[in-house]
N, CA, C, O and CB atoms as a CASP TS submission, in Angstrom:
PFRMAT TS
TARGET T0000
AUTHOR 0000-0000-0000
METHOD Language model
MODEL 1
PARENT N/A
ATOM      1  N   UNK     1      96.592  90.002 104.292  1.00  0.00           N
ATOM      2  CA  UNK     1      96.112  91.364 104.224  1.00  0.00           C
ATOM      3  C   UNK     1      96.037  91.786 102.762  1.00  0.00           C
ATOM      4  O   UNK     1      96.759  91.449 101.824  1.00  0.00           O
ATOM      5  CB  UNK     1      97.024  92.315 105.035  1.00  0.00           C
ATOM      6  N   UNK     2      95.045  92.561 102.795  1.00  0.00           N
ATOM      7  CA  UNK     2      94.565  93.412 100.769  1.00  0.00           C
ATOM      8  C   UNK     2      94.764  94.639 100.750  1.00  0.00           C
ATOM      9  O   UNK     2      95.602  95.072 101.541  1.00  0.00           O
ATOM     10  CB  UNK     2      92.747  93.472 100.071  1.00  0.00           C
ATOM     11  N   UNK     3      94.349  95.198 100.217  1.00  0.00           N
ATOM     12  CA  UNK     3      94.432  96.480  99.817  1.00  0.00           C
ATOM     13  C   UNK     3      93.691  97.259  98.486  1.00  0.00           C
ATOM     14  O   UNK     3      94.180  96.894  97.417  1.00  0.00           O
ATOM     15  CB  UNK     3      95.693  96.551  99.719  1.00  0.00           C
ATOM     16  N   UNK     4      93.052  97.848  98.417  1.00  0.00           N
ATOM     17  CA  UNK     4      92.655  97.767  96.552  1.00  0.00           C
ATOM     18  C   UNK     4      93.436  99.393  96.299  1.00  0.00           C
ATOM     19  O   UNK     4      93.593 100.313  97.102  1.00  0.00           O
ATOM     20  CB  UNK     4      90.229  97.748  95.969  1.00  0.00           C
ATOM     21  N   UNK     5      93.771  99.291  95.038  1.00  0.00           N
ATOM     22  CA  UNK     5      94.971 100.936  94.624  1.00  0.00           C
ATOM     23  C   UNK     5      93.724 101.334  93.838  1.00  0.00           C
ATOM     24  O   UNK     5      92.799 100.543  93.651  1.00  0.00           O
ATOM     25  CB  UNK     5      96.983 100.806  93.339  1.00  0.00           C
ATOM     26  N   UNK     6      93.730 102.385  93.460  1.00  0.00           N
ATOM     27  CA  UNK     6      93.447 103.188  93.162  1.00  0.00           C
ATOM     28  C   UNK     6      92.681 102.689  91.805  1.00  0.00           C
ATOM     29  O   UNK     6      91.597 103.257  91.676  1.00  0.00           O
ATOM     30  CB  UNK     6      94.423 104.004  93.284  1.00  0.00           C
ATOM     31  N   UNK     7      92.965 101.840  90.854  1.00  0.00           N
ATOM     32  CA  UNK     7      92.624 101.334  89.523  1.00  0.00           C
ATOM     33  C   UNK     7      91.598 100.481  89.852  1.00  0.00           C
ATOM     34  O   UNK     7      90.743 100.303  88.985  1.00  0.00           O
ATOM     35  CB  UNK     7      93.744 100.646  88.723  1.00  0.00           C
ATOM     36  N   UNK     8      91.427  99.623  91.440  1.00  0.00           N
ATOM     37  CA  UNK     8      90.562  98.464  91.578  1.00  0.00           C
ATOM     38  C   UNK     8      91.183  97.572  91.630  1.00  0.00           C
ATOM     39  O   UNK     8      90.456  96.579  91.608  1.00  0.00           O
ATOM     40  CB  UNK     8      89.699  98.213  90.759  1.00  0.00           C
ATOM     41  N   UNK     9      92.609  97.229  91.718  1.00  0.00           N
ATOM     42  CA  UNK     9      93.296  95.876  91.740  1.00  0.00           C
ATOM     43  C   UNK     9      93.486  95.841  93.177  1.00  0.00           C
ATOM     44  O   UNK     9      94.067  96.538  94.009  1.00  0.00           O
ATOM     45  CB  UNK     9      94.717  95.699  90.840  1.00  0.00           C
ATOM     46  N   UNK    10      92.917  94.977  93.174  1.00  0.00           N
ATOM     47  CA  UNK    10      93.593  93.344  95.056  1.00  0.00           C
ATOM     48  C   UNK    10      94.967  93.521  95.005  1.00  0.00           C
ATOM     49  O   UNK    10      95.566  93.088  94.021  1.00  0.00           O
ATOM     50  CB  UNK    10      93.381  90.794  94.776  1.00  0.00           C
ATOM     51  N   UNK    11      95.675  94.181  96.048  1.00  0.00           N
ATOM     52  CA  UNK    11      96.623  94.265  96.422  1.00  0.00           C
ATOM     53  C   UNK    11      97.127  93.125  97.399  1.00  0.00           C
ATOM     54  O   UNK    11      97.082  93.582  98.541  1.00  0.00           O
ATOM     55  CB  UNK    11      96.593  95.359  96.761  1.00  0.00           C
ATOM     56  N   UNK    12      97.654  91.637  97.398  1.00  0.00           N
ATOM     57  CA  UNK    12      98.182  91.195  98.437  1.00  0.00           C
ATOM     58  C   UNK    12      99.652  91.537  99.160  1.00  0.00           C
ATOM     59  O   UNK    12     100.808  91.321  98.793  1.00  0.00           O
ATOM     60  CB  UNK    12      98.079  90.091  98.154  1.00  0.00           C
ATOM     61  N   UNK    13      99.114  92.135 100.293  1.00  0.00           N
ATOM     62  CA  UNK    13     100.382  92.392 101.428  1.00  0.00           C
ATOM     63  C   UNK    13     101.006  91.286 102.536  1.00  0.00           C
ATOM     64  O   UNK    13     100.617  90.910 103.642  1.00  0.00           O
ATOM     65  CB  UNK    13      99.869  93.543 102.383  1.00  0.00           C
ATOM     66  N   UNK    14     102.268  90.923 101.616  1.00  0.00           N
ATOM     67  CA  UNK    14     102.434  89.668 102.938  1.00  0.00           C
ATOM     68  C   UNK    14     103.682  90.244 103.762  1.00  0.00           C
ATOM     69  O   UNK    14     104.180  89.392 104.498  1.00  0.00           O
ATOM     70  CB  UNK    14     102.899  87.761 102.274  1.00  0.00           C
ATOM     71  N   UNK    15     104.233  91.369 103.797  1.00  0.00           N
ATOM     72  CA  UNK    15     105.306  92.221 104.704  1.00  0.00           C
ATOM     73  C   UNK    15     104.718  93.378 104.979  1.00  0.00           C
ATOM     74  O   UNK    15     105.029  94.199 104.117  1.00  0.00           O
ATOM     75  CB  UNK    15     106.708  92.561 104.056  1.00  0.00           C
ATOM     76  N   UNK    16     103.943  93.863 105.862  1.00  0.00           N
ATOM     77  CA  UNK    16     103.394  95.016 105.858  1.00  0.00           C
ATOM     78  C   UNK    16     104.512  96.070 105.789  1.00  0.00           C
ATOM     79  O   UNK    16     104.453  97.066 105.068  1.00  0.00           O
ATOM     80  CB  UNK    16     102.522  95.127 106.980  1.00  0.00           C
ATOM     81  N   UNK    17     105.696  95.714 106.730  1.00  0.00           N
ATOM     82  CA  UNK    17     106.232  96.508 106.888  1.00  0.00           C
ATOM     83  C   UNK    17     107.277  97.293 106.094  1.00  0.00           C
ATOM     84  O   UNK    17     107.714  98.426 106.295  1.00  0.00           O
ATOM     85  CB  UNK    17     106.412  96.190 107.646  1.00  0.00           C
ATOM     86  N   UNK    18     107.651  96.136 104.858  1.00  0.00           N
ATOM     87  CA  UNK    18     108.555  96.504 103.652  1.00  0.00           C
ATOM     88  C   UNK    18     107.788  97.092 103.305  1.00  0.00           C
ATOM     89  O   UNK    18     108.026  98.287 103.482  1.00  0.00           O
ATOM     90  CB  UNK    18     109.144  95.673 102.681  1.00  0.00           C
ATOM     91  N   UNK    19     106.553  96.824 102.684  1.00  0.00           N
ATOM     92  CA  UNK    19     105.336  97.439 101.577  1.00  0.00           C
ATOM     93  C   UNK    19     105.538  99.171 102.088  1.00  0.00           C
ATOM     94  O   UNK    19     105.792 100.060 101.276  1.00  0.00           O
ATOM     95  CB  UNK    19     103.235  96.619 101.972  1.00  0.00           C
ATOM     96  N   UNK    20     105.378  99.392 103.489  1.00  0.00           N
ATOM     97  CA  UNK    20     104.925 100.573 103.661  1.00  0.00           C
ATOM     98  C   UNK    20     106.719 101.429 103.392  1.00  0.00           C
ATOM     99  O   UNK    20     106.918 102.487 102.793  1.00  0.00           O
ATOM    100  CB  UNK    20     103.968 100.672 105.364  1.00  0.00           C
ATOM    101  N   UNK    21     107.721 100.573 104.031  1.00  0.00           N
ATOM    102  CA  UNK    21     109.064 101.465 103.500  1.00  0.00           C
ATOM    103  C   UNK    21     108.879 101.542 101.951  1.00  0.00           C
ATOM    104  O   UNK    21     108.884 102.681 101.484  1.00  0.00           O
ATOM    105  CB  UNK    21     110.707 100.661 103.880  1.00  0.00           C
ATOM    106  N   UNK    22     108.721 100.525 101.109  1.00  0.00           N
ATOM    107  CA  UNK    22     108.737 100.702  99.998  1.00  0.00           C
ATOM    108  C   UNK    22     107.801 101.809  99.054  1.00  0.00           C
ATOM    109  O   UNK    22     108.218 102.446  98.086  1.00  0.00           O
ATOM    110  CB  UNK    22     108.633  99.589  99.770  1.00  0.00           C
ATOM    111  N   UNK    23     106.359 101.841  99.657  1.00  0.00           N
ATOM    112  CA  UNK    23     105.684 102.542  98.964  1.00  0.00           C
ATOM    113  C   UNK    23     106.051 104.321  99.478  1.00  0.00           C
ATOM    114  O   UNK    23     105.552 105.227  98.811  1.00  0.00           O
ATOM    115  CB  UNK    23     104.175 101.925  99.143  1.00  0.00           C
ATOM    116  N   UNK    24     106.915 104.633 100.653  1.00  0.00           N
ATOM    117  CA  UNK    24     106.964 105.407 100.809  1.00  0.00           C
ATOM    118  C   UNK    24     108.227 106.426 100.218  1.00  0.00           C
ATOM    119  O   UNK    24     108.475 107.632 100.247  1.00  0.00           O
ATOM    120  CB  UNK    24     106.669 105.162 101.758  1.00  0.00           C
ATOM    121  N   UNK    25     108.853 105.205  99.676  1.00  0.00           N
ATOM    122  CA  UNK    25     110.038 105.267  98.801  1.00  0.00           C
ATOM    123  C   UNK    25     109.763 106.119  97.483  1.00  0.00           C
ATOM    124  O   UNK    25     110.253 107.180  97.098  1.00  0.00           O
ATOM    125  CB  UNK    25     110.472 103.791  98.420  1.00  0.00           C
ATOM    126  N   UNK    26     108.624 105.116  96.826  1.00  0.00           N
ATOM    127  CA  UNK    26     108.311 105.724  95.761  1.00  0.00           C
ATOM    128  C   UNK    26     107.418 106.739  95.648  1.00  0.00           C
ATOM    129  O   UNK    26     107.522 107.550  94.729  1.00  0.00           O
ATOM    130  CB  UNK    26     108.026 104.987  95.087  1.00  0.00           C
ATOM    131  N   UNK    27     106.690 106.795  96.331  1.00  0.00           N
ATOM    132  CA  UNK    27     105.872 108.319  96.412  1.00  0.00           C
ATOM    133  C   UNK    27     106.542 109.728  96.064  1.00  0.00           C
ATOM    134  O   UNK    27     105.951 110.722  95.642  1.00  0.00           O
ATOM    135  CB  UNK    27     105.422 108.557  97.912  1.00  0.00           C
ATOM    136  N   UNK    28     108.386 109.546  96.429  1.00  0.00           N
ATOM    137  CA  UNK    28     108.947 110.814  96.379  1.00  0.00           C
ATOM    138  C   UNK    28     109.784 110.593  95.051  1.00  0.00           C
ATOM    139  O   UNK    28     110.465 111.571  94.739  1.00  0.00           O
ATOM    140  CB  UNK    28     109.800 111.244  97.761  1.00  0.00           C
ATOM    141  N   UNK    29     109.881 109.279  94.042  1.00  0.00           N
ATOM    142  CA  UNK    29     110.545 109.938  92.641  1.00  0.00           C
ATOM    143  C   UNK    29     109.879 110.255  91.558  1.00  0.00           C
ATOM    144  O   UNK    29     108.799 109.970  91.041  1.00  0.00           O
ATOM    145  CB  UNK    29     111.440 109.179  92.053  1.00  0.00           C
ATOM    146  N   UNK    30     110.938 111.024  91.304  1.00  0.00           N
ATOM    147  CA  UNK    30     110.693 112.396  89.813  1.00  0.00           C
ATOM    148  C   UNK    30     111.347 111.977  89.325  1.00  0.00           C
ATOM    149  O   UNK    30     112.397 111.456  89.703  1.00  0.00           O
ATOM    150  CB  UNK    30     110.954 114.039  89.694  1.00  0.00           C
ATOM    151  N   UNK    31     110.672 112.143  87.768  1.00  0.00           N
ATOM    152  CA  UNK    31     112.080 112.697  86.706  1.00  0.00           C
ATOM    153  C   UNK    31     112.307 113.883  86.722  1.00  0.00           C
ATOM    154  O   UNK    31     111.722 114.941  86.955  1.00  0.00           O
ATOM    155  CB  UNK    31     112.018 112.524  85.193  1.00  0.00           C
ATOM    156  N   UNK    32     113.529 113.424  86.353  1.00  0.00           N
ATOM    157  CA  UNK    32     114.725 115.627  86.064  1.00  0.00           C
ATOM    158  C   UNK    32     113.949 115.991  85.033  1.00  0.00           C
ATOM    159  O   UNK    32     114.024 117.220  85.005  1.00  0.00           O
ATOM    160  CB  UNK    32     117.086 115.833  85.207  1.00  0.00           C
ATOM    161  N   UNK    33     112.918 115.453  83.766  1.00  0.00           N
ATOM    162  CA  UNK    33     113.211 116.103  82.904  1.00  0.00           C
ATOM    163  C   UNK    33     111.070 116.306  83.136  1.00  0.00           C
ATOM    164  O   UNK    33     110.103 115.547  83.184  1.00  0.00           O
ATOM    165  CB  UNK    33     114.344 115.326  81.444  1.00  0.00           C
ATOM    166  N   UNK    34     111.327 117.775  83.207  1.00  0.00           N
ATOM    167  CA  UNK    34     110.040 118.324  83.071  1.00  0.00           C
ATOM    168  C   UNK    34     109.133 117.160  81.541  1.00  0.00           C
ATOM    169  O   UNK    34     107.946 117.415  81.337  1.00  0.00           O
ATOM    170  CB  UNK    34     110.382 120.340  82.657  1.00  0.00           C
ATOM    171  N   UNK    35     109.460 116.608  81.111  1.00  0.00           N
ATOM    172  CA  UNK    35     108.439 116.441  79.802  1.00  0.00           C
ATOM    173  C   UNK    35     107.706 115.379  80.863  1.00  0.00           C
ATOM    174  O   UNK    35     106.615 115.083  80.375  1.00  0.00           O
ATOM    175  CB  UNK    35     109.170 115.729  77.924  1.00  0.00           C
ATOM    176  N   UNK    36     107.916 114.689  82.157  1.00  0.00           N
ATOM    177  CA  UNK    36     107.199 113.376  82.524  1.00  0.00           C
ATOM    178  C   UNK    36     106.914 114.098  83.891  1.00  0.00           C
ATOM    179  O   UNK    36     107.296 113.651  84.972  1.00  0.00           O
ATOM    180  CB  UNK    36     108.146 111.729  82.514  1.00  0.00           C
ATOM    181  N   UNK    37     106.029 115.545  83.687  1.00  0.00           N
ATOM    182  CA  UNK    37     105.379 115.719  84.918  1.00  0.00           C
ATOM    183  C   UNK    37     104.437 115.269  85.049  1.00  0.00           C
ATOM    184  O   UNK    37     104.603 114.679  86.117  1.00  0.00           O
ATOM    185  CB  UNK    37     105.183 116.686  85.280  1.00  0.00           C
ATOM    186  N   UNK    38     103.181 115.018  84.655  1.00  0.00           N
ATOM    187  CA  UNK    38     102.481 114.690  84.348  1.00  0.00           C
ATOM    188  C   UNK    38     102.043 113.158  84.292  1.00  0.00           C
ATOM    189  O   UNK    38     100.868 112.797  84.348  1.00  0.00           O
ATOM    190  CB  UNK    38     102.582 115.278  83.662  1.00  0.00           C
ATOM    191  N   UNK    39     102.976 112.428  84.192  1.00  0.00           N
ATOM    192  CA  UNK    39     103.357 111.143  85.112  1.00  0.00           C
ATOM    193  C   UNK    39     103.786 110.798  85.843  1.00  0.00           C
ATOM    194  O   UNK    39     103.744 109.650  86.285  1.00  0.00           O
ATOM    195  CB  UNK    39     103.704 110.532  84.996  1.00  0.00           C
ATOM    196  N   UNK    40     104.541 112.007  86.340  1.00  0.00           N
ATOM    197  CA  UNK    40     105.072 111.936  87.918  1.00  0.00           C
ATOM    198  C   UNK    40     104.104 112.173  89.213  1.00  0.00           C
ATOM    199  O   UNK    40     104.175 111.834  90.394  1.00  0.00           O
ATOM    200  CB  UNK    40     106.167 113.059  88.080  1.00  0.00           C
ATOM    201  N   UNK    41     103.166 112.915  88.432  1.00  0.00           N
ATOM    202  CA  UNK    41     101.632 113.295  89.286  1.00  0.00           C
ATOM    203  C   UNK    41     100.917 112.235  89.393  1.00  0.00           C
ATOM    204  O   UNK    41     100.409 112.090  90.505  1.00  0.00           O
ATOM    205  CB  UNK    41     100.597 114.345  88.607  1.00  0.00           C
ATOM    206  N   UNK    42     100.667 111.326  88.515  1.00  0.00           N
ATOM    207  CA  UNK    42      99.925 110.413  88.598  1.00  0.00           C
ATOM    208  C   UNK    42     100.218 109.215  89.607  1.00  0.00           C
ATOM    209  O   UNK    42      99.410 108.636  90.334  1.00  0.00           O
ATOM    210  CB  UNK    42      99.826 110.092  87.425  1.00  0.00           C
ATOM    211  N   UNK    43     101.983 108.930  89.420  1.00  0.00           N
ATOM    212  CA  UNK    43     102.610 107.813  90.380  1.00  0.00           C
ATOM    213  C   UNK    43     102.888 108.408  91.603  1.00  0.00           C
ATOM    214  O   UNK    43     103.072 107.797  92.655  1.00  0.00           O
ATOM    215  CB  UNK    43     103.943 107.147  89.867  1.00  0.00           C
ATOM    216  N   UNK    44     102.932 110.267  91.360  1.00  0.00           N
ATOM    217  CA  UNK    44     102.571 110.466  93.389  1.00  0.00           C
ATOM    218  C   UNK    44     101.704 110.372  93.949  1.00  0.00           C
ATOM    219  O   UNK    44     101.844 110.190  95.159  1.00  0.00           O
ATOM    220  CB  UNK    44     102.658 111.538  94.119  1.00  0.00           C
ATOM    221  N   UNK    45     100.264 110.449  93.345  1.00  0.00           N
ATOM    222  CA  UNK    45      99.543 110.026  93.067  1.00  0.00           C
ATOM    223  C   UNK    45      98.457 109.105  94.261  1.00  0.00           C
ATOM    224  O   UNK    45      97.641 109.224  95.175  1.00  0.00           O
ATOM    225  CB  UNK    45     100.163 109.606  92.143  1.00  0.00           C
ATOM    226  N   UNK    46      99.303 108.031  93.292  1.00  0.00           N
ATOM    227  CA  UNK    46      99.201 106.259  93.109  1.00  0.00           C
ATOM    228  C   UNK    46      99.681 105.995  94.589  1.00  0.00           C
ATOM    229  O   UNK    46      98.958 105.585  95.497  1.00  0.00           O
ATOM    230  CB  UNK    46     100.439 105.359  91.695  1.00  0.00           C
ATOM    231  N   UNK    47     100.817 106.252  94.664  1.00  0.00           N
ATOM    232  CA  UNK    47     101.716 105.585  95.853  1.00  0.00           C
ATOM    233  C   UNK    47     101.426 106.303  97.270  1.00  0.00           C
ATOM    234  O   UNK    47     101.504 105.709  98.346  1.00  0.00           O
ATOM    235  CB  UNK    47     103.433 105.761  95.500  1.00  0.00           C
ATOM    236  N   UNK    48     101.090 107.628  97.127  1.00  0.00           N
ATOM    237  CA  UNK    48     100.386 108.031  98.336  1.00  0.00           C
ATOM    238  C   UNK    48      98.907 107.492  98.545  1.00  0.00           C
ATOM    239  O   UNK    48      98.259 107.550  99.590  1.00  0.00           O
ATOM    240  CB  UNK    48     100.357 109.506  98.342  1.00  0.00           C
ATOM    241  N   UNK    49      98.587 107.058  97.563  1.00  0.00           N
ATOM    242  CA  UNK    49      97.245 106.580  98.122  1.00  0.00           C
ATOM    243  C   UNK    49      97.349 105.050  98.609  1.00  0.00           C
ATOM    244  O   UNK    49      96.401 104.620  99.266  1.00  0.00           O
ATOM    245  CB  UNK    49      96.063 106.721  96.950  1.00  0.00           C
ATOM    246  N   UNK    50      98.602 104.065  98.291  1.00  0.00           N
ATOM    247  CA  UNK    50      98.868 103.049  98.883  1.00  0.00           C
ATOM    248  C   UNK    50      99.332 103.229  99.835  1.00  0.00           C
ATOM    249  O   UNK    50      98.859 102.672 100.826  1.00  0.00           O
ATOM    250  CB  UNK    50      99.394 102.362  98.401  1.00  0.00           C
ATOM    251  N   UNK    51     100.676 104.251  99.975  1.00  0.00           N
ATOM    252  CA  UNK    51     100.932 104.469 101.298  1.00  0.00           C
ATOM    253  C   UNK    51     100.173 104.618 102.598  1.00  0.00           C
ATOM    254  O   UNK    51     100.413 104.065 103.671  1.00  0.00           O
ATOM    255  CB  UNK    51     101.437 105.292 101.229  1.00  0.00           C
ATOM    256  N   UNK    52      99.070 105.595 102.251  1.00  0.00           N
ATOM    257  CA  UNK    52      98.186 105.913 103.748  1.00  0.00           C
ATOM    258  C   UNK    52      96.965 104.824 103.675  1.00  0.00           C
ATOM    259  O   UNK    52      96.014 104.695 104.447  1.00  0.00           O
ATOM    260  CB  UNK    52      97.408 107.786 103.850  1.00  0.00           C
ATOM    261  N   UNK    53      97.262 104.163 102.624  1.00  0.00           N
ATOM    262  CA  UNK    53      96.483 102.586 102.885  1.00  0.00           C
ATOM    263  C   UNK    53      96.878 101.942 103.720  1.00  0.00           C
ATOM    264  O   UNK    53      96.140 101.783 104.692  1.00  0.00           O
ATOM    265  CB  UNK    53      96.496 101.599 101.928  1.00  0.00           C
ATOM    266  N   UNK    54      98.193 101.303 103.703  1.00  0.00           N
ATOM    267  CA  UNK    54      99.109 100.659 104.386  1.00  0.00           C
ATOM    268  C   UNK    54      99.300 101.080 105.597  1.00  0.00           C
ATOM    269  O   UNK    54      99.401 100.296 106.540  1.00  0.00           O
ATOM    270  CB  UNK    54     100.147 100.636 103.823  1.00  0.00           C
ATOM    271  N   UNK    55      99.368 102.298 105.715  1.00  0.00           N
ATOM    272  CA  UNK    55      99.630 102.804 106.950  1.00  0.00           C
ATOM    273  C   UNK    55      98.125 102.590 108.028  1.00  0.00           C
ATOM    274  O   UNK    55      98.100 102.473 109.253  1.00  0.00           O
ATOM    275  CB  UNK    55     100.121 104.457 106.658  1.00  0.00           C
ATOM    276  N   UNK    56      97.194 102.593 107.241  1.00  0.00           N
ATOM    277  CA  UNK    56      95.888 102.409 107.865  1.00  0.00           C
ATOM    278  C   UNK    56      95.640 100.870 108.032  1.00  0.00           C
ATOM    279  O   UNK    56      94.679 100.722 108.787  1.00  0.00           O
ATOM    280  CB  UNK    56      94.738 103.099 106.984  1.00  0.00           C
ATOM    281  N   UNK    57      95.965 100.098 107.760  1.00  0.00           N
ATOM    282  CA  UNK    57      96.613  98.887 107.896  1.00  0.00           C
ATOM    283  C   UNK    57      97.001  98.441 109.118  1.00  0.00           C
ATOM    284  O   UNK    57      96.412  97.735 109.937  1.00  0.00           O
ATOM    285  CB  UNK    57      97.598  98.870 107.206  1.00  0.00           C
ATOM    286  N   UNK    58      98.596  99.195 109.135  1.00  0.00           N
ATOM    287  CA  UNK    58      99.387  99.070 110.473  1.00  0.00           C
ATOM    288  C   UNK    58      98.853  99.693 111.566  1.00  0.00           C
ATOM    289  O   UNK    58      99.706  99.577 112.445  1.00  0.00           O
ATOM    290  CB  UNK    58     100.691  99.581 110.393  1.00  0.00           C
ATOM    291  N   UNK    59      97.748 100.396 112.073  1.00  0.00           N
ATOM    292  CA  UNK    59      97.169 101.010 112.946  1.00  0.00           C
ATOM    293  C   UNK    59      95.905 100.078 112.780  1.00  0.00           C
ATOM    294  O   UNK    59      95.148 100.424 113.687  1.00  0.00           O
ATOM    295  CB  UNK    59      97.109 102.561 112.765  1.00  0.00           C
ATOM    296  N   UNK    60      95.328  99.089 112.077  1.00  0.00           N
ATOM    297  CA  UNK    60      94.228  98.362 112.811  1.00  0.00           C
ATOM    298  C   UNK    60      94.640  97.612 113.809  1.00  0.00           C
ATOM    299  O   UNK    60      93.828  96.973 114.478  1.00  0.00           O
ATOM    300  CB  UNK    60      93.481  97.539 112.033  1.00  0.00           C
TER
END
């Protein structure tokens, strides 16, 4: 199974099911320190858009 993120990179998925605990993991961290909001937007981003990849995945 593939996936492409958001940049255009081939994602190979060989655990669907870690991938999706995992990406759903990271979708929710922050830094404490306001100066890396702005990259925190980007990797929530990122990972919600793998997440409901994955998840669209596990429902074919």
């Amino acid at each position: 199974m593939k996936i492409i993120d958001l940049e255009g990179k081939e994602i190979a998925v060989t655990d669907l099911s870690l991938a999706i605990l995992q990406a759903d993991d990271y979708r929710h961290y922050r830094h404490s320190n306001a100066e890396f909001a702005e990259f925190d937007d980007k990797q929530r981003r990122y990972w919600e858009d793998i997440y409901q990849k994955l998840l669209k995945l596990k429902n074919e």
